[in-house]
C-alpha positions as CSV (number, residue, x, y, z in Angstrom):
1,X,119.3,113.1,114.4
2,X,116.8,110.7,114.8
3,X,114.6,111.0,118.5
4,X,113.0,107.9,119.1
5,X,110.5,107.3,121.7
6,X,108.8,104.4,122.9
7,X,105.8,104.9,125.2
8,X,106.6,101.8,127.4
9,X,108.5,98.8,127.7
10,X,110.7,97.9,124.7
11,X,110.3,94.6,122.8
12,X,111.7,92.1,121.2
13,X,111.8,91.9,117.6
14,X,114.6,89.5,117.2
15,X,112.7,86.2,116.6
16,X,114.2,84.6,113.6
17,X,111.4,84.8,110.6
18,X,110.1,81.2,109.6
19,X,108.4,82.4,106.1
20,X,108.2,85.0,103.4
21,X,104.6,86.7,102.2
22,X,103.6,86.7,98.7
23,X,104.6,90.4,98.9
24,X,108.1,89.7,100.6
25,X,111.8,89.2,99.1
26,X,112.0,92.5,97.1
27,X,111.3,89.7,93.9
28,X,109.0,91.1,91.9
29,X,109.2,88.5,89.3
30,X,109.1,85.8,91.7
31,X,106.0,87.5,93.7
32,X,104.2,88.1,90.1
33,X,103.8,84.2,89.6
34,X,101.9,83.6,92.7
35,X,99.7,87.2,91.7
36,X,96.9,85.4,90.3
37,X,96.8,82.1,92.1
38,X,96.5,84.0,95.4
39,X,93.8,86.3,94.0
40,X,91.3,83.5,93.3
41,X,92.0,81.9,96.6
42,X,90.7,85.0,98.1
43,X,88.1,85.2,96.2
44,X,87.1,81.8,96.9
45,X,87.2,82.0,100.4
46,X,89.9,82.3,102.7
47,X,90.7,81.2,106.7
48,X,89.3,84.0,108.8
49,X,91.9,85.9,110.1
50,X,91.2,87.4,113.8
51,X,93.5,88.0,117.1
52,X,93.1,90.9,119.4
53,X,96.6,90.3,121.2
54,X,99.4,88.5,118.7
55,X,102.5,87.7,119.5
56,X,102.3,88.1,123.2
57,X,101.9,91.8,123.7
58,X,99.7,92.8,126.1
59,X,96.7,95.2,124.8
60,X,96.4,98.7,126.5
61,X,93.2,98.4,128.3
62,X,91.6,101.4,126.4
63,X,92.1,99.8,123.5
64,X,91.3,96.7,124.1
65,X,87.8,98.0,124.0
66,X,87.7,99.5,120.9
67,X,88.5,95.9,120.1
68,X,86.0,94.2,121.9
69,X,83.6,96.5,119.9
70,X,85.3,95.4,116.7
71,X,84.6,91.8,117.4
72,X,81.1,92.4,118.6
73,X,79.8,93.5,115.0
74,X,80.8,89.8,113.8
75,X,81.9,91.2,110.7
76,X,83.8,88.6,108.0
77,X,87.6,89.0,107.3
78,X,88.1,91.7,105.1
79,X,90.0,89.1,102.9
80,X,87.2,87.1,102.2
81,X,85.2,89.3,100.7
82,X,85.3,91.4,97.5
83,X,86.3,95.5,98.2
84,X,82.5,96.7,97.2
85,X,81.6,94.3,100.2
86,X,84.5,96.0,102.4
87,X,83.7,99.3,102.1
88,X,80.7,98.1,103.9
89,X,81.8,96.1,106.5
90,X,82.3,98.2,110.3
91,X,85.4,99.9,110.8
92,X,87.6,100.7,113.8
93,X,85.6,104.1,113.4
94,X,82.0,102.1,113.8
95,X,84.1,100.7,117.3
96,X,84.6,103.6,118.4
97,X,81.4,105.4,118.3
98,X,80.2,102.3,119.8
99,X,82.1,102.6,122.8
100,X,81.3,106.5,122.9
101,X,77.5,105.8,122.4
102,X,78.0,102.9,126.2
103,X,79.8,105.3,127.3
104,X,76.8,108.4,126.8
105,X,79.6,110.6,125.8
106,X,79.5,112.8,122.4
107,X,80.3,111.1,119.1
108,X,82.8,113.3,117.7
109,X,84.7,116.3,118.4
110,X,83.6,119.9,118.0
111,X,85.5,122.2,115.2
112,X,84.7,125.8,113.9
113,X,83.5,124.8,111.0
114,X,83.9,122.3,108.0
115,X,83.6,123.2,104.1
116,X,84.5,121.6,101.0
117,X,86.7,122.2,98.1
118,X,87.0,120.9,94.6
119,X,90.3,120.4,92.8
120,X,91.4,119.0,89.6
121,X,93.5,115.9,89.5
122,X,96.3,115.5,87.0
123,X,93.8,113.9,84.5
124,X,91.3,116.7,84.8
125,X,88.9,114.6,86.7
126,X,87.2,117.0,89.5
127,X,88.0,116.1,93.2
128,X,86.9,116.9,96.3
129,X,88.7,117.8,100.0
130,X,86.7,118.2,103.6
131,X,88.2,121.1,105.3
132,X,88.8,121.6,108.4
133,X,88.5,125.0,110.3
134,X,89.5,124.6,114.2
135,X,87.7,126.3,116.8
136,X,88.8,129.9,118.4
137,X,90.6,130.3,114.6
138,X,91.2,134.0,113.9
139,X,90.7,135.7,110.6
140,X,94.8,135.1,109.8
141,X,95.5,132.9,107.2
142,X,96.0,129.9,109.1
143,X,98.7,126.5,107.8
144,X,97.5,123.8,106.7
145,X,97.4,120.0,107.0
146,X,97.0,117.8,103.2
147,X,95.9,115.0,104.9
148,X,95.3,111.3,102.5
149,X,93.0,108.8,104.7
150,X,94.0,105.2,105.8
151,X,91.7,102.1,104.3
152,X,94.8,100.2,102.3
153,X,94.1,102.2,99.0
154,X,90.9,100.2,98.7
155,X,88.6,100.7,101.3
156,X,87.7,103.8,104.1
157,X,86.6,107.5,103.1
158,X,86.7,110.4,104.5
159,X,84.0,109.7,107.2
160,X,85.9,107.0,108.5
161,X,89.3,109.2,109.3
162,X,87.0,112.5,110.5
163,X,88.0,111.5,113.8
164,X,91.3,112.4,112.9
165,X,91.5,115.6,110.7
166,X,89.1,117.0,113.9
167,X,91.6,115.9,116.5
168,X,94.6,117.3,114.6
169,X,93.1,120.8,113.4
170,X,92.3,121.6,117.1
171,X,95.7,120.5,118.1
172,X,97.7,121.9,115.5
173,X,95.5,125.3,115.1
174,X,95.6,124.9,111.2
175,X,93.4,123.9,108.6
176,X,92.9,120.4,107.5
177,X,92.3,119.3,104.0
178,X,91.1,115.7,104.1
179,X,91.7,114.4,100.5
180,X,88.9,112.1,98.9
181,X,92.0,110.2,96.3
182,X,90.6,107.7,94.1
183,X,90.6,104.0,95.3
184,X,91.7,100.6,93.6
185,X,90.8,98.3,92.0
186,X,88.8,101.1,89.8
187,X,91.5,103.1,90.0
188,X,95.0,101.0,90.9
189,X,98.2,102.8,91.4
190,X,99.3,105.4,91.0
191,X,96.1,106.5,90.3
192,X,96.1,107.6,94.1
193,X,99.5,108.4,94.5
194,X,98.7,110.8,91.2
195,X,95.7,112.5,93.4
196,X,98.1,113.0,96.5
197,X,100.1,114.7,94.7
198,X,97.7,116.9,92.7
199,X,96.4,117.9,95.6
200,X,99.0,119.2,97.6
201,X,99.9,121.2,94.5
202,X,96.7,122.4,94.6
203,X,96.5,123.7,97.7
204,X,99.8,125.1,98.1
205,X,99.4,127.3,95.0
206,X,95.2,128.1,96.4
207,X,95.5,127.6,100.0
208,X,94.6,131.3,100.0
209,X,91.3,130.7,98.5
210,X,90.6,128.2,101.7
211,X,91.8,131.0,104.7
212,X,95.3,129.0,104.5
213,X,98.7,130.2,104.2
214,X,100.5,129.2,100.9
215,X,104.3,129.1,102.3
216,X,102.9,127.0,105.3
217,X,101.7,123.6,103.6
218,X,103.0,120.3,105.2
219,X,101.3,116.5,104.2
220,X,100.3,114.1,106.7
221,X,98.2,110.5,106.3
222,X,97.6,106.8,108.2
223,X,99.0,103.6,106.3
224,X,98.1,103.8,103.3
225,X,97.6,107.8,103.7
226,X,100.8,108.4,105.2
227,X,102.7,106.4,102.3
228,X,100.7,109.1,100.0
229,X,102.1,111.8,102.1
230,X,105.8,110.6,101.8
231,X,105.3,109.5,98.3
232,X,104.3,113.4,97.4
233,X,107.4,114.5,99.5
234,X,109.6,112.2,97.2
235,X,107.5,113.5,93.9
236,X,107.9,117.3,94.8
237,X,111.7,117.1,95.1
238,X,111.9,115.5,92.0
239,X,109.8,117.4,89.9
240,X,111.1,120.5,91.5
241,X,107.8,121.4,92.4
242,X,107.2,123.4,95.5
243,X,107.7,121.0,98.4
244,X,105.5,120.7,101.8
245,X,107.3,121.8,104.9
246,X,106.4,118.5,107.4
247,X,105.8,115.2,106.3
248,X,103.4,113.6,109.2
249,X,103.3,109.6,108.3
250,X,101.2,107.3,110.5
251,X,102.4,103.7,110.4
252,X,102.8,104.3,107.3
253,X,103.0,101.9,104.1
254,X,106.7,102.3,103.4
255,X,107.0,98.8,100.5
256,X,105.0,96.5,99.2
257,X,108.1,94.0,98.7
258,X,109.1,94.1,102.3
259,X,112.5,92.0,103.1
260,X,114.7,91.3,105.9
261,X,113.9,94.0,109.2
262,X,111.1,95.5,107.2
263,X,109.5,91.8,107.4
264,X,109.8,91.1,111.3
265,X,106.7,92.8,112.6
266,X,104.5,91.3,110.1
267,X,105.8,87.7,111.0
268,X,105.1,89.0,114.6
269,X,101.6,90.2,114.5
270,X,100.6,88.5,111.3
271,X,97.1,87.7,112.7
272,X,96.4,91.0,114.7
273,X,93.6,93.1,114.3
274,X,92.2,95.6,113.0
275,X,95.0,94.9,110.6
276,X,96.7,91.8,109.6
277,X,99.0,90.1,107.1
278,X,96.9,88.5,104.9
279,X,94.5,92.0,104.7
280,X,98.2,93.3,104.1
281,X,98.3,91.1,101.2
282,X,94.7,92.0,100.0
283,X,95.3,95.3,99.9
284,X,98.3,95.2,97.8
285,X,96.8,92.7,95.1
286,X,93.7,94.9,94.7
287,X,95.9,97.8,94.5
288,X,98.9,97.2,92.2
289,X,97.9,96.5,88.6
290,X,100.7,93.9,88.6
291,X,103.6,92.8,91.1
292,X,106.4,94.7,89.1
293,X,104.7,98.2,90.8
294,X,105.7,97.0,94.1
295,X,109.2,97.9,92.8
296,X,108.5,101.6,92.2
297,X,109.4,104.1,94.7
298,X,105.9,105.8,94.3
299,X,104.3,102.5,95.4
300,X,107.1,101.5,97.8
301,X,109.1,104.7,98.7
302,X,111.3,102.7,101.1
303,X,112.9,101.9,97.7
304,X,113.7,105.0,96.5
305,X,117.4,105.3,95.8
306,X,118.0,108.8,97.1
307,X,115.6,110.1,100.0
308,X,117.6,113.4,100.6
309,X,116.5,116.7,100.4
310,X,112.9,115.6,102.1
311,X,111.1,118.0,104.7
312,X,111.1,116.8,108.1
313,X,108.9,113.8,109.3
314,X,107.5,112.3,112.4
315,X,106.8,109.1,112.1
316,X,104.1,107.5,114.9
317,X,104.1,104.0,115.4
318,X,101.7,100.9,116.9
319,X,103.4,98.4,118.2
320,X,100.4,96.1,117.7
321,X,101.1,96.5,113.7
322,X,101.8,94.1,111.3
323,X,103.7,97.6,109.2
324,X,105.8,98.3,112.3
325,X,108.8,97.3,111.5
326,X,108.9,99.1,108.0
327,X,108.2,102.1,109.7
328,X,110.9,101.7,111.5
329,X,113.2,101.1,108.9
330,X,111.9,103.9,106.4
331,X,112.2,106.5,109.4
332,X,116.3,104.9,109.5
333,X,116.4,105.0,105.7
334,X,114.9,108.9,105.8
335,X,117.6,109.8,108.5
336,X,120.5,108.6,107.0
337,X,119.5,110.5,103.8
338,X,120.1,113.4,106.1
339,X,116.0,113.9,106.6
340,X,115.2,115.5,110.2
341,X,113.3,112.5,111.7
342,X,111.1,112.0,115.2
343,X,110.1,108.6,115.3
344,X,107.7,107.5,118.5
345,X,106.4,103.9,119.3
346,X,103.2,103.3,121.1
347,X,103.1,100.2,123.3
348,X,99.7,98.0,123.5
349,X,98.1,99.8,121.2
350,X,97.0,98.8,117.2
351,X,96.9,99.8,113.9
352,X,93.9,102.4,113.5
353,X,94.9,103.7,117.2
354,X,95.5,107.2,116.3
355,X,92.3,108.8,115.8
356,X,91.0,107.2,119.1
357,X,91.7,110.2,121.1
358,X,88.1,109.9,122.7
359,X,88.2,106.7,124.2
360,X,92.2,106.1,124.3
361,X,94.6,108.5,125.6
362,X,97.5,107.3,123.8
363,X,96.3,108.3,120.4
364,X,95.2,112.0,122.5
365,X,99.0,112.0,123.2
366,X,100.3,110.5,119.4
367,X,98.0,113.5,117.9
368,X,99.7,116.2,120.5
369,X,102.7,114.9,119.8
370,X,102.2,115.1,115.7
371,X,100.7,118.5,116.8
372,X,103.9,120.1,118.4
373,X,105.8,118.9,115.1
374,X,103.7,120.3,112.7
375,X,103.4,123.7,114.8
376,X,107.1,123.7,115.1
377,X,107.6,123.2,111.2
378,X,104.8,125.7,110.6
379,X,106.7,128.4,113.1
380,X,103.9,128.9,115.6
């Protein structure tokens, strides 16, 4: 059974939707005509999209600083610009070092140690992974963590998501494997989803070579990282390859033709930040090679037709998130497949909250919580 927690009040998400996004419907035919006209309207300059507290939710205080330090760097929407200008612009991770360095307190967290692995996608092409060693780690082979970075398949590296992989290899006790996958629009789907999956392979059948325990592998990503991680859940059981024993998914991207209840939070906080609808949109055109991918299940897994069979996920949530309400409704679709699901909400908080542990405490407690999964699906 599903255990869903909210951490605060509830809300509402039964306003009635007054409009669909290019990306909405589940039509991909319909979507594919309005591909290119909405490409060159971004490139020619769109309306600015910015709101630090949409649809009348109040903003945990905490994070209403990391915020503030958003909107301080002045930085232009990332849908008016072109991706090699967005991979430049500050990040929720640039915020929060900024509030850190006010603050006087260290920039990151302390780990044992961090190395580097290569592996070889399914083309050949070389790769490379961060790992992750925690600190007071013993000389057992430890679990570990495949963990695909956030940035909307476009943008972000592993820099920008260290904050994470250090928070969870401390909390978790295992290693983590932070995947460098290639991005779009070099390298559109499934180019990405491919390297997700290579990697995981990869490191299940060497995770000796990296101090990790083989028969103790689980996946784990934010947005666009945590659709990865599900997406090489759904590729392992039908390949037959060997599977990972936790999926950990972030707010994940569950569709990229989202319709009815999958819709609602993205009407909701359509101009919230650090994420909003119309990045949502940028994202997916830079990323899909044409509309008809957002139709298959390795793009939008929410579509698959059969979910069963899928190791156990915990799904953490922002309410502040325009991909709310899909996780939601892929954590319902994962359950009734019979999937073992934990599903938690966060209240006042926003996409990009969960490797904020330094400066907010509900993304300490979202990691602890993922933490206590993993661990339990890893038997420690």
């Amino acid at each position: 059974m599903t255990r869903s927690t909210t951490h605060a009040a509830n809300i509402d998400l039964s306003h009635s939707l007054s409009r669909r996004l290019v990306l909405g419907g589940g039509a991909a035919l319909a979507a594919g005509a309005a591909f290119t006209s909405q490409r060159r309207a971004f490139a020619q300059g769109a309306t600015p999209i910015a709101s630090p507290a949409p649809g009348g939710v109040p903003v945990d205080p905490q994070m209403q600083e990391v915020l503030d330090a958003l909107a301080a760097f002045e930085a232009p929407a990332l849908n008016n610009v072109t991706p090699q200008v967005g991979r430049n612009l500050p990040s929720f991770a640039n915020a929060v070092q900024a509030v850190l360095t006010e603050r006087g307190e260290p920039s990151q967290e302390e780990v044992g140690a961090i190395s580097h692995a290569l592996f070889p996608a399914l083309d050949g092409t070389e790769l490379v992974a961060r790992i992750y060693r925690p600190l007071d780690a013993g000389d057992e082979l430890l679990p570990v963590l495949v963990y695909f970075h956030g940035g909307g398949f476009v943008i972000a590296n592993l820099d920008t998501y260290d904050a994470s992989c250090r928070a969870l290899a401390n909390a978790t006790g295992c290693l983590v494997a932070s995947v460098a996958y290639r991005q779009a629009p070099e390298n559109p789907f499934p180019t990405a989803a491919d390297d997700a999956y290579a990697a995981t392979q990869y490191f299940i059948g060497a995770a000796g070579a990296i101090g990790g325990d083989p028969e103790r592998v689980a996946v784990g990503g934010e947005s666009a990282g945590g659709n990865l991680a599900t997406v090489v859940a759904l590729r392992s059981r039908i390949e037959g390859t060997p599977m990972p024993v936790h999926q950990l998914l972030v707010y994940p991207v569950a569709t990229f033709a989202p319709e009815g209840e999958s819709l609602e939070s993205i009407e909701q906080f359509a101009t919230a930040a650090p994420l909003s609808a119309a990045a949502l949109e940028w994202f997916g055109m830079y990323y899909l090679p044409d509309m008809s991918a957002a139709m298959d299940p390795y793009a939008s897994p929410l579509l698959a037709e059969d979910l069963s069979g899928l190791p156990p996920a915990t799904v953490i949530q922002a309410q502040i998130d325009p991909l709310q309400s899909q996780g939601t409704v892929y954590a319902e679709a994962l359950e009734a497949a019979g999937v073992p699901v934990t599903r938690s909400l966060y209240e006042g908080v926003t996409h990009e909250f969960f490797g904020m542990g330094q400066v907010v405490d509900k993304a300490a407690e979202a990691v602890e919580e993922a933490a206590a999964a993993l661990r339990s699906s890893f038997g420690m």
